[in-house]
N, C-alpha and C positions, 0 to 999 in steps of 0.2 A: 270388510273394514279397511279400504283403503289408506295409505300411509299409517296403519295404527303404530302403536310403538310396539318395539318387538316383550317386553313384560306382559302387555295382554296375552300375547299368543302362548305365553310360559304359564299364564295362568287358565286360560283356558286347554291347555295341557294335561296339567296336574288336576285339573276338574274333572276330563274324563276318564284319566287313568284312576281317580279318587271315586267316581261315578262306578268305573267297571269293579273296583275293589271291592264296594260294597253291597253291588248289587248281582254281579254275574256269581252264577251258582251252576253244577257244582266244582268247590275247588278242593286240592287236597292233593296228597303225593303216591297215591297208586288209582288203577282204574280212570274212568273218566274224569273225575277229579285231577286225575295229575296232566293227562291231556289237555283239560281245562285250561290248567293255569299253566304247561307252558304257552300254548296258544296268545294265552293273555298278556304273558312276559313278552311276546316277540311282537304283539300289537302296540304295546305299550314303548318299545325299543324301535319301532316304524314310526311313532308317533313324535318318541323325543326327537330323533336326527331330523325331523321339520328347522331344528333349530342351526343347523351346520351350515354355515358359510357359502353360500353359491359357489363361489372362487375356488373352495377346497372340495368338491362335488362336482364331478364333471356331466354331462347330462347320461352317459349311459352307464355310468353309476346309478344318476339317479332312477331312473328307468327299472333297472334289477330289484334296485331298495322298496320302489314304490309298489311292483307288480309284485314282489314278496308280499310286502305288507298286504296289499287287498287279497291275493290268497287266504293271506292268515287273518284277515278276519271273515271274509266268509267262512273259513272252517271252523272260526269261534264263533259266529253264528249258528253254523250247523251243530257243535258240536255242545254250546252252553246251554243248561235249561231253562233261566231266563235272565232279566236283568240288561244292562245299556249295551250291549254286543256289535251294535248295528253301528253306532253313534265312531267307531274306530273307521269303518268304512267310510262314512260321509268326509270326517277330516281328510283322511287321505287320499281321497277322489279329490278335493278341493284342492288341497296344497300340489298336486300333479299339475292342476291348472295352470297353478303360480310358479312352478319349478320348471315345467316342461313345453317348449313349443306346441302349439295350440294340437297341431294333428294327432304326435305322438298321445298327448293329454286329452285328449277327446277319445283316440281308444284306448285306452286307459279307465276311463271313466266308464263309456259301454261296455268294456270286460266288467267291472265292476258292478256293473247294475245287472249285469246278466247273471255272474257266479251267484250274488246274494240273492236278487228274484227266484234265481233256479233253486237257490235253498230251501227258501219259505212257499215254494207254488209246488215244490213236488213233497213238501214236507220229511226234508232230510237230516233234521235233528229235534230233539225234544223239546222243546220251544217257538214250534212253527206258528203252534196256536195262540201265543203271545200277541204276536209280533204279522200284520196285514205284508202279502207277496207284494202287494204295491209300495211297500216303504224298504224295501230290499231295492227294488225296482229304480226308487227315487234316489237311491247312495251315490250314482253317479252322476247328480243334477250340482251338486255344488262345485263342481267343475269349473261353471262357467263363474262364480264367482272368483273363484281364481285364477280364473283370463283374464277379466276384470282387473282384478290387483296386478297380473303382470303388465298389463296395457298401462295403468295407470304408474305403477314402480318406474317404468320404460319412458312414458314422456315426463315426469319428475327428472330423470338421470337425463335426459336427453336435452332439457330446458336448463340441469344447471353445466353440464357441457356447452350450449350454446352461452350461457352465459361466462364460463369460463373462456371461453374465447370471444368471448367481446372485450373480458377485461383484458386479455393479453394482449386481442390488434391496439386495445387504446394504449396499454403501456408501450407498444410497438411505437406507437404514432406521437406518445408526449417522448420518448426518448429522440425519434429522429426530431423533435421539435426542440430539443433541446442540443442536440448538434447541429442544429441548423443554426440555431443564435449563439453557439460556441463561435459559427466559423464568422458570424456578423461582427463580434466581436471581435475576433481574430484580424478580420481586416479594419476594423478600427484601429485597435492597436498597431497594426502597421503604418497605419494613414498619419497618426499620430506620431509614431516614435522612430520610426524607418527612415525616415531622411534625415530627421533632426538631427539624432545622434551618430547615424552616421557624419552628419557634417560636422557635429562637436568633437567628436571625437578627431576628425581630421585637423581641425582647426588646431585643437592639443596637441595632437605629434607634431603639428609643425612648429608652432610654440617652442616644443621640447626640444626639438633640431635645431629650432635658432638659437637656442643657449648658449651651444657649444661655438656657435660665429659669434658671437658677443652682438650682433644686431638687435638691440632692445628695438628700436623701432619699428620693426618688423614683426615682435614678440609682444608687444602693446596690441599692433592691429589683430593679430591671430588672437591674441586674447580676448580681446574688441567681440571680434566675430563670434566666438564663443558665447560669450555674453548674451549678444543678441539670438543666438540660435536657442540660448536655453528660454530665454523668453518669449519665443516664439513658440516653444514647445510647452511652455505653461498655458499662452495664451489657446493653443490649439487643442489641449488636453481638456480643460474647461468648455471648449466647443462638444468636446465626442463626450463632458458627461450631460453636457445638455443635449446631443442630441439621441442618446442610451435612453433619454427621460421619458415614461410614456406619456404624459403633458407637454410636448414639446409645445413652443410657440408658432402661430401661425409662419407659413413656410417665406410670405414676403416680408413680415417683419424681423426674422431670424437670418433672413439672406440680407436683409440692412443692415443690421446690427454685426452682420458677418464682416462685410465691406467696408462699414465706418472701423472696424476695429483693426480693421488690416493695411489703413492707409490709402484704401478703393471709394472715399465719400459720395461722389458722382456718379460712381462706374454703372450702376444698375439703368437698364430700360425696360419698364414691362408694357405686355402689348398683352388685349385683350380685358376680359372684364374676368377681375380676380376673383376668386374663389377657394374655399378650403378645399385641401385635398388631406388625403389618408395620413394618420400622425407617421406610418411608414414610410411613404412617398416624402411625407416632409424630412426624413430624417437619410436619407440616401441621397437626395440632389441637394441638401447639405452637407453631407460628404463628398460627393463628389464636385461639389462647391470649393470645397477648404482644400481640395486634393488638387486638383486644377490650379489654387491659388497660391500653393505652395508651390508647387512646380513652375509657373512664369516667374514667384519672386527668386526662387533658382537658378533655372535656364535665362531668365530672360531679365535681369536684375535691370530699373530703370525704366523697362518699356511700359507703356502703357496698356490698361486692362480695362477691357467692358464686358459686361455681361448684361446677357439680353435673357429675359422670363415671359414665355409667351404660354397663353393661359386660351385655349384652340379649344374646338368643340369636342372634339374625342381624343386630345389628348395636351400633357403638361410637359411645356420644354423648357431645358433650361440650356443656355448657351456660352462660355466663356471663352472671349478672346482675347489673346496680348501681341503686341507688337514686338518687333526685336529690340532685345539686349540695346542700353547704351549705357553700359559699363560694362566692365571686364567679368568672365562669368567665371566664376571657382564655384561649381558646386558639387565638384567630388565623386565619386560612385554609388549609387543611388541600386538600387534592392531589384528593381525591372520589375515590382508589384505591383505599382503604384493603377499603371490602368489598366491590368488584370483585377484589381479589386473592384474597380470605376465597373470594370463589363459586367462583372460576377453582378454588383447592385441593380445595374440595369436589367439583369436577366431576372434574377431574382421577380420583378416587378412587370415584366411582360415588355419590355422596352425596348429601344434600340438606341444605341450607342456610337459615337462618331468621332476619334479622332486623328490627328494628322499637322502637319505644315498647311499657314495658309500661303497661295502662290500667286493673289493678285490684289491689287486693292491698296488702299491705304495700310492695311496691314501686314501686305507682303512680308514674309520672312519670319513671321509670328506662329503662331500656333494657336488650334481653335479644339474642345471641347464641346460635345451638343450631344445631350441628353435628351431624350422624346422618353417620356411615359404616355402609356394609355389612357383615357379615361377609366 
């Protein structure tokens, strides 16, 4: 009865010990009578510890317990005059199967079938003529039904171990997936907040310094800047929640909308025949869109910005470049993240990543950004 539940096995227990009660004879406390029934007591006490904890029974424990027992009921075969005697044997030939690696348990079971046969074939107790030498013989055939149940106990435990470690590599794999969009967010947040406030913040100390020279004019402009830094920082935080969204908008409509918001109306040129790409891919060369475009309005206040979206057969680029500065640049001490995060995106995504000074051209003196994703 494989996987039974372990109350069967309690009741089929208490059946045979119930079985040999009423039927093995003779019993009583002197002469073979008392030989009888202790025989009975220790078959019956082999029988119960079927019920002990594998974990608390080590196997050569079990082994001593087990070959006890089928001693002691062969010699309660030999020695009862009739009634279930035999039926102790069969159990615990079986349960050796299920307790004992197969070898040990198979001689085990052969001792077994030899003691009891040799009982009932050489006719060594008062009861032989009851009871056929071939069903002595047979006591150690239920054996293999409890190989049976250990093979079967064994891939049960074995299927819910494998299955315990499925569920662990998956909790493995959603934890690292959830520091992985920790750290995506991480560089949002910087892309966001990293320059802004540092420059608002600078804008304020100076503000504050010019108090004490009574220069209000100079404390208006600082304030001015301020102003405008925080609402740069409104408008760019409303970018990283759209593009956090997993709906985001198509990537050339959102690089429009990026440009017309930032004072860049013209600046786009795409090349190639457009196409969707991954709501991923749209939301990193949006970042790295807004990161580039914060940094020219920066570094390079005045100069002029294009960006080129080239849509290639195996792979999506996006390209921004600005001319130099023509105005004065104040843009302060800036974090050095800013295109460590720009690489981190593109690696993320299988890409390659390009930036630098340009050195020739109309845009000499500028600086270019060029992002290549894969198909």
């Amino acid at each position: 009865m494989p996987g039974r539940d372990p109350r069967v096995q309690w009741v089929l227990t208490l059946a045979v010990i119930g079985a040999g009660i009423l039927t093995i004879r003779p019993m009583g406390f002197s002469g073979r009578g008392l030989a009888v029934a202790v025989l009975f007591v220790l078959n019956c006490l082999a029988l119960l510890a079927r019920g002990l904890p594998e974990a608390r029974v080590t196997e050569r424990v079990a082994v001593v317990w087990l070959s006890l027992g089928i001693v002691a009921s062969a010699a309660l075969i030999a020695t009862g005059r009739s009634g279930s005697t035999y039926l102790f044997a069969f159990f615990l030939a079986g349960h050796s199967g299920y307790r004992l690696r197969t070898r040990p348990a198979v001689v085990l079971a052969l001792s077994c079938s030899v003691l009891c046969g040799a009982v009932l074939y050489f006719r060594l107790g008062p009861g032989h003529h009851l009871v056929p030498w071939e069903i002595g013989l047979a006591t150690g055939v239920p054996v293999l039904v409890g190989i049976a149940n250990r093979s079967h106990h064994q891939a049960v435990q074995s299927a819910l171990s494998a299955a315990e470690s499925a569920e662990s590599a998956a909790r493995a794999e959603a934890q690292a997936a959830v520091l992985t969009e920790r750290s995506r967010i991480a560089r949002d947040v910087h892309d966001v907040l990293a320059h802004s406030l540092a420059g608002i913040n600078m804008q304020l100390e100076l503000a504050d310094a010019l108090l004490d020279t009574g220069d209000l004019e100079r404390v208006r402009e600082a304030n001015g800047k301020a102003h405008s830094l925080v609402k740069e920082s409104l408008k760019q935080a409303q970018w990283t929640v759209h593009a956090l969204r997993e709906d985001s908008l198509p990537l050339l409509e959102s690089l429009t909308a990026m440009l017309s918001s930032s004072g860049h109306r013209d600046a786009l040129t795409v090349t190639g025949t457009v196409r969707e790409v991954p709501a991923q891919v749209t939301q990193n060369l949006l970042r790295i869109a807004q990161e580039a475009l914060t940094n020219a309005a920066r570094h390079a206040p005045g100069g002029d910005v294009g960006v080129e979206l080239t849509f290639a057969v195996s792979s999506t680029t996006l390209r921004i470049r600005n001319r130099a500065a023509t105005r004065p640049v104040d843009a302060g001490v800036g974090s050095g993240m800013g295109l460590i995060g720009m690489r981190e995106r593109v690696a993320l995504l299988g890409g390659t990543l390009t930036a630098g000074p340009v050195t020739e051209g109309l845009d000499q003196g500028g600086w270019q950004v060029e992002a290549a994703i894969p198909q």
